[in-house]
C-alpha positions in Angstrom: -200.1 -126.8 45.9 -196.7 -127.7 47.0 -195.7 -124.2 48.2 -195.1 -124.7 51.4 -192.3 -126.9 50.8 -190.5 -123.7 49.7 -190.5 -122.2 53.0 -188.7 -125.8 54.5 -184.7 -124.8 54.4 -183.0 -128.0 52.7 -180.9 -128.2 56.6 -183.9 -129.2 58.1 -185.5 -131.3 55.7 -182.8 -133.5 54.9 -181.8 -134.6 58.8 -185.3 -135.5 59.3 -186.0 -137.4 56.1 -182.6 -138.9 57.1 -183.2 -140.0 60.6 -186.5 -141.1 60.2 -185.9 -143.0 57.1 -183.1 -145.6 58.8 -184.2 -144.9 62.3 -184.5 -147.7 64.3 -180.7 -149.0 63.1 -180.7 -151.9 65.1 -181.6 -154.7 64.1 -183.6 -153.4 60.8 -184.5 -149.5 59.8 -188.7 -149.3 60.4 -188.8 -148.0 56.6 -187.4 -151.0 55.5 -189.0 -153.5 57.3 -192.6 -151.8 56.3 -191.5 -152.0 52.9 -190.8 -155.8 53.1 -193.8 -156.0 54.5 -195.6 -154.2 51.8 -193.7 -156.2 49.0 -195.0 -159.7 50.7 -198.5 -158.3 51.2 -198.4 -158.2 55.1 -198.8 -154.5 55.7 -202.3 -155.1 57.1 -202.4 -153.5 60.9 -203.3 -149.7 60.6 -200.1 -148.7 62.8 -198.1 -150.8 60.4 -199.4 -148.5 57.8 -199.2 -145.2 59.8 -195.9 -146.3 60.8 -194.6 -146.9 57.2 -196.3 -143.4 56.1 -194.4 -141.5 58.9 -191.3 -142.9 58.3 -191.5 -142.2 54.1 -193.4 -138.8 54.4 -189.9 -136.6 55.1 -188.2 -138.2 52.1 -190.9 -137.9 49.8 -191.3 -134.5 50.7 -187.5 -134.2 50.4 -187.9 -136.0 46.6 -191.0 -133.4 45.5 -189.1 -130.5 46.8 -185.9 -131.9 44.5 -187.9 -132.3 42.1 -189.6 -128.7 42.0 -186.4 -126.8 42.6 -184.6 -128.6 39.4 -187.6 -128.0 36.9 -187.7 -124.4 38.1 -184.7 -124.0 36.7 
């Protein structure tokens, strides 16, 4: 299911899961403020939710692909 993620180098995964995840810096990273937002049950508006999914996705990805890679061993 999950296969494709084996064909993503770690050097390209990791910058984009990076950037995205603190991305706006200034004045608070989009990830974080969607997550306070989900935590005080305000993440109502669909591009809050689409921009909370866009900003996880890479480092979810990242954490499956982690994940796969150590219980292969």
């Amino acid at each position: 299911m999950f296969d494709f993620l084996d064909k993503i180098p770690y050097s390209i995964l990791i910058p984009i899961a990076v950037f995205l995840l603190v991305a706006p810096v200034v004045p608070m990273p989009h990830a974080l403020e969607k997550l306070i937002m989900l935590k005080n049950g305000t993440l109502r508006r669909p591009i809050d939710i689409f921009d909370l999914m866009m900003h996880t996705v890479p480092t979810i990805l990242l954490l499956i692909k982690f994940a796969r890679s150590w219980l292969a061993k």
